[in-house]
C-alpha positions as CSV (number, residue, x, y, z in Angstrom):
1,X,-66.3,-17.7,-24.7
2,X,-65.8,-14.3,-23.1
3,X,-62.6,-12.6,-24.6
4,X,-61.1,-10.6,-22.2
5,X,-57.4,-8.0,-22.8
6,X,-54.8,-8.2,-21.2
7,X,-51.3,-6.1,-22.8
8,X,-48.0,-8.0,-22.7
9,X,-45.0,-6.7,-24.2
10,X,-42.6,-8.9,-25.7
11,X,-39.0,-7.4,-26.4
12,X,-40.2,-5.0,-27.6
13,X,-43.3,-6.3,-29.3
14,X,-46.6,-5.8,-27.9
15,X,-49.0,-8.3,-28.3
16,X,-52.7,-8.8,-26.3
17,X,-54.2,-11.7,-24.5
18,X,-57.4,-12.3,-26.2
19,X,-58.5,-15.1,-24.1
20,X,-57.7,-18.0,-21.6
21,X,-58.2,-21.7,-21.9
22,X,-57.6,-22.9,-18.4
23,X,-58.0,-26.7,-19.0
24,X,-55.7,-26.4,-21.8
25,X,-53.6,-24.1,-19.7
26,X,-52.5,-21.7,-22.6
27,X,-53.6,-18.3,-23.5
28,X,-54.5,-16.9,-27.0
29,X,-52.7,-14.4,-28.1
30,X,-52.8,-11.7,-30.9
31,X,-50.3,-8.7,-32.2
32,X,-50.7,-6.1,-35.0
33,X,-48.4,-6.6,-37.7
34,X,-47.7,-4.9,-41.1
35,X,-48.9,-6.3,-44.3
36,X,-49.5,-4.6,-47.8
37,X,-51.0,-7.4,-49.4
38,X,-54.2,-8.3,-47.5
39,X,-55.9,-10.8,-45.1
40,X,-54.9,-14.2,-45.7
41,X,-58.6,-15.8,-46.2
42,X,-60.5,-12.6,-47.2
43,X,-57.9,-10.2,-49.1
44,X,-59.5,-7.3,-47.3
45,X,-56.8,-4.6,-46.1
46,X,-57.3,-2.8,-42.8
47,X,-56.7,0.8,-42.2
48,X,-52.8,1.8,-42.0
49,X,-52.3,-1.8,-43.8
50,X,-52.0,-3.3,-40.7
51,X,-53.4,-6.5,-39.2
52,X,-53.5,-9.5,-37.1
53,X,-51.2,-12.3,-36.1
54,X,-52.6,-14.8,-33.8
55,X,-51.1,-17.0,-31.6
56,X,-50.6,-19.1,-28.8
57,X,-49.2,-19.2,-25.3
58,X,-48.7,-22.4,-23.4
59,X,-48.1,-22.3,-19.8
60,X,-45.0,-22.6,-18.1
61,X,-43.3,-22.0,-21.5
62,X,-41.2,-19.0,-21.5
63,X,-42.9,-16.5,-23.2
64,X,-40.6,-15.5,-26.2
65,X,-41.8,-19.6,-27.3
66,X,-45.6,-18.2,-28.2
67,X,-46.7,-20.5,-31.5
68,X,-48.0,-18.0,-33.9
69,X,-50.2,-19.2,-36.2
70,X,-49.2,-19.2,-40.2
71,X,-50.9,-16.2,-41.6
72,X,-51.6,-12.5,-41.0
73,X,-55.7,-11.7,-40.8
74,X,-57.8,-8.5,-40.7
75,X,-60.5,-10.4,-38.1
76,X,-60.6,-13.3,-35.9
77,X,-63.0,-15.2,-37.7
78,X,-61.0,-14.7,-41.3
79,X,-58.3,-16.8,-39.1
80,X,-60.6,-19.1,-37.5
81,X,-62.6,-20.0,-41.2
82,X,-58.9,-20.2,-42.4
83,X,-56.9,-22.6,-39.7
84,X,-60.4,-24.8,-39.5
85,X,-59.7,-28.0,-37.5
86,X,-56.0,-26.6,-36.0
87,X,-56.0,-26.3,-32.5
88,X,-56.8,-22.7,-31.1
């Protein structure tokens, strides 16, 4: 899969395109958000205490409807080992 970036801002909230599914016809989606208590799968903290929400954006779905994903994680692969089997 090559991941490309693409900024988006969301009222206010800016979030990045991480990559496309074209089949699927969505977009994955990610934003930095503040946490003090660690990643989700790994309980590592980033720098600033800041991390990742991860989501997903459907085509022809307005795009305040993205479906973030339950969790905040300091990589993708933390969230990938932690929603195993969930579509993304």
């Amino acid at each position: 899969m090559v991941e490309h970036t693409e900024s988006k801002v969301q009222q206010g909230e800016r979030y990045v395109v991480i990559g496309r599914e074209p089949f699927a016809r969505m977009d994955r989606v990610r934003r930095v958000v503040e946490n003090k208590k660690g990643c989700f799968w790994c309980g590592q903290k980033r720098k600033g205490d800041k991390l990742f929400a991860y989501g997903v954006w459907r085509d022809g779905v307005s795009i305040l409807k993205i479906g973030w994903l339950r969790g905040e994680f300091c990589s993708i692969s933390c969230m990938r080992a932690y929603h195993q089997g969930q579509e993304w």
